[in-house]
N, C-alpha and C positions, 0 to 999 in steps of 0.2 A: 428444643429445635422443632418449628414447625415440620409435618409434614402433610401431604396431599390431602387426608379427612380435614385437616385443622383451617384448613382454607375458605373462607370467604369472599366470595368474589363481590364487586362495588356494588354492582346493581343491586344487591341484599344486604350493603350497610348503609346506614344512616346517611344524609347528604352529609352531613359534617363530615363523620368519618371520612367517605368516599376524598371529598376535595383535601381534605388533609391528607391522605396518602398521594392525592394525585400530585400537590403541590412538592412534594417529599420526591417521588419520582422525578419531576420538571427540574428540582434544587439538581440533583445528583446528575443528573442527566446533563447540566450546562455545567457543572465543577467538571465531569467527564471532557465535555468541549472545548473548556478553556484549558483544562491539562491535556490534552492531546494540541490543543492549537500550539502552549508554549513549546511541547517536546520539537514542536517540526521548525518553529522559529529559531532552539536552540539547534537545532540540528541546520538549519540555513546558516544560522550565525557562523558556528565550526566553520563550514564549508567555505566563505568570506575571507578566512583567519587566515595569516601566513604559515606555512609549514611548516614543522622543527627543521632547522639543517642537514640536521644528521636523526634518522632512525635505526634502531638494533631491531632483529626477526627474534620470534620467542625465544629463541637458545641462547639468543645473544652474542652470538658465534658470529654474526654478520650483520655489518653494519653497513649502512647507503646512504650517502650526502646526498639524498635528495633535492636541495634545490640547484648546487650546482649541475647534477646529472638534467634538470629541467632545463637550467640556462643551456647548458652542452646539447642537448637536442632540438630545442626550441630556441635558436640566439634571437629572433626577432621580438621574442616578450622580453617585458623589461620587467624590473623588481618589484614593483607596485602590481603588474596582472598576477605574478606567481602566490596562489591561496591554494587551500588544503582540496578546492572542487580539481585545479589544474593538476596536482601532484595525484590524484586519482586516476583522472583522464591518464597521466604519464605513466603509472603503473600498472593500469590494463592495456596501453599501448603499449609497452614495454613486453607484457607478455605476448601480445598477440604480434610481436615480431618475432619472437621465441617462436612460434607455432603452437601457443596454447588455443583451441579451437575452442574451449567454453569461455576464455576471455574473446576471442576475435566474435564471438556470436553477441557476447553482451557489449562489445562494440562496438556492433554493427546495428542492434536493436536499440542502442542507447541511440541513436545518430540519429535512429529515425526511418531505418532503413531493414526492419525487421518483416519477412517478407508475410503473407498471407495464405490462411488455409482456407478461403473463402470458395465454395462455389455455386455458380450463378446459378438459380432458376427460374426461369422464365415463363414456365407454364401459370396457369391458372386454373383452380379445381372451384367451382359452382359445387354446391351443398345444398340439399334440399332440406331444412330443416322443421321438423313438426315441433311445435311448442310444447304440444300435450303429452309426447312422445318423451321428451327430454324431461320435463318437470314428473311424470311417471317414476321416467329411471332413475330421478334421482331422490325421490322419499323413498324409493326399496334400496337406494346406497343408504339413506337414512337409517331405515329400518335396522339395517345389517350392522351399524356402529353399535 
């Protein structure tokens, strides 16, 4: 196992070497891309899918005909809109009727409607800046690494 001494950085190896590890980097670097691109398409896909009829909670104690529960709430969707994104939508709405207030926040943030901690300022601060002053201060942060 390499550790920190054993390290050679590119600028002190050979050009061959260097672009062979860099192309080895770029390889690894777009397998990374295209497996996170597929995970999110599979994850779109899901979300497309129609939902089981019927789900059981981990104990299995309790079971919810989920799409009729979606038609019973929603009669104006018809069977073709009902997919696993709308049986989500129905079960953080479902709680935030309950009075769960960390689903009504992430229903309200989902929407779009998550409010802001933003505040304005409007002032303007002018900086007198010396060149010589700042390139100084900063070979004595040098020095001190």
């Amino acid at each position: 196992m390499a550790n920190i001494e054993n390290l050679i950085p590119l600028n002190k190896r050979s050009k061959e070497d260097a672009k062979k590890i860099q192309e080895m980097g770029a390889k690894a670097a777009n397998e990374a891309k295209v497996k996170k691109k597929t995970m999110k398409e599979a994850f779109q896909m899901v979300l497309e899918m129609r939902p089981p009829d019927k789900i059981t909670n981990n104990k299995g104690d309790k079971h919810y005909q989920i799409v009729s529960k979606i038609k019973e709430m929603f009669p104006d969707i018809s069977d073709v809109e009902i997919t696993n994104r709308l049986a989500l939508v129905y079960m953080v709405y479902r709680k935030c009727l309950l009075g769960d207030m960390r689903a009504i926040e992430i229903f309200r943030d989902t929407a779009g409607e998550k409010p802001t901690d933003k505040t304005e300022n409007n002032s303007t601060v002018k900086l007198k800046i010396d060149r010589k002053e700042v390139k100084d201060y900063a070979d004595e942060l040098r020095k001190n690494l």
